[in-house]
N, C-alpha and C positions, 0 to 999 in steps of 0.2 A: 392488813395488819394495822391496826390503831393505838398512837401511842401518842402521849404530851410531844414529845421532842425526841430525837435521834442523834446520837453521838457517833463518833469516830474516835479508834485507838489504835495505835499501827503499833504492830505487833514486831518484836524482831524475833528472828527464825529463833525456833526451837524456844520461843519465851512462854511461859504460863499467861492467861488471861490475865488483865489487872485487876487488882482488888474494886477499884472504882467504877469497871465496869459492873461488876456485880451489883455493887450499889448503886449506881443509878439503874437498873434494871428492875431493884427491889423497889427503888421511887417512880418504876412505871415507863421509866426511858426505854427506847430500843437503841442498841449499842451494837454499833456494827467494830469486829476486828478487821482491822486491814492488814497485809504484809506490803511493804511494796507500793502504798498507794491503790494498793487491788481488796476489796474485799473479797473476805475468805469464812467467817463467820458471821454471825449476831444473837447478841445478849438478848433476852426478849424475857418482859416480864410472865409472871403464869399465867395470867388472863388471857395476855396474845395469845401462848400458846393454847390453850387450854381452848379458846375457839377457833384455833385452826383445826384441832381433834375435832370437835364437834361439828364443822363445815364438812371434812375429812368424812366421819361418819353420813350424815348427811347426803355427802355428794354417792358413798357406798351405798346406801338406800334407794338412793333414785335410780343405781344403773341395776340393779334386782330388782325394782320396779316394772324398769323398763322390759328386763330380758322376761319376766313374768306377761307382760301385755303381748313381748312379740310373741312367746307361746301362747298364750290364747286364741291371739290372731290366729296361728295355724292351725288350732285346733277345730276353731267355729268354720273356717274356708274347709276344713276336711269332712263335718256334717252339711255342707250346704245342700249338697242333693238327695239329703235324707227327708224320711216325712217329719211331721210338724213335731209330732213326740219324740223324737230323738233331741232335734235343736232343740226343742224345749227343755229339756233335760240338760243339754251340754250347755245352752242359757244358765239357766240358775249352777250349773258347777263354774264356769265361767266368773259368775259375779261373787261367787261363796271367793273361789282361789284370788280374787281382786282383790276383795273385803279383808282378807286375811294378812297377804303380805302388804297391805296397807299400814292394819295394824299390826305387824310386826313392826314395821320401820318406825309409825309412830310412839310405839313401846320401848325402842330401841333408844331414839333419839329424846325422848322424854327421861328415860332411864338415865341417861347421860346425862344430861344436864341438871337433874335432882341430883344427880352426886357430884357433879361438879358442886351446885349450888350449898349441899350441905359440908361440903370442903372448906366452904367460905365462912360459919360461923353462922350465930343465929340470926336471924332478917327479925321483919318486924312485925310486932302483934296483930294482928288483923284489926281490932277495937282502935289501934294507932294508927294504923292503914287511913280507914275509915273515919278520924277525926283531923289528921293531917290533908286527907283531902275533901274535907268538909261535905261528904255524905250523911 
């Protein structure tokens, strides 16, 4: 989590947040509620959050990545004592089903983050891109 500064507000039981945490939250702080001296919450602007969703995603991707390769694995060790035309065949299905939920995760987590980014308002012109950094 990345933020200018971090506050504290200790909360007494059964209190609503304070309005101040929101506000600094909105100015980018991360605000942790305490009760007790104990943290119990924290205020996090949306950009925190917003790429801890996208880490989140991300880290989902890799473990269907993953569970994707170790079936492969057992697929390729179940033609091994086949002749050459089989492996060959379950070769190229192998690297198709690789290729694929590759690009799903890629898709996914690209998808994300163009709507994250278009959440944010317009960026900047490409021609402004390009003379801001003296291309």
């Amino acid at each position: 989590m990345t933020a200018a500064h971090a506050y504290e507000y200790e909360i007494p039981e059964h209190a609503p947040a304070p309005v101040e945490a929101v506000e600094q939250a909105e100015g980018g702080k991360v605000v942790y509620l305490t009760r007790k001296g104990r943290r119990i919450a924290a205020v996090v602007p949306t950009s925190v959050a917003e790429q801890n969703d996208l880490d989140d995603l991300e880290a989902f991707w890799e473990a269907q990545e993953n569970q994707v390769r170790e079936a492969c694995r057992r697929m390729w060790k179940a033609v091994a004592n086949e002749d050459e035309g089989t492996r060959q065949a379950m070769r190229e299905s192998i690297e198709r089903i690789l290729e694929e939920i590759e690009d799903a995760a890629d898709a996914a987590i690209a998808s994300a983050a163009v709507a994250r980014r278009s959440s944010e308002g317009p960026g900047i012109p490409w021609a402004q891109a390009v003379r801001d950094l003296g291309l």
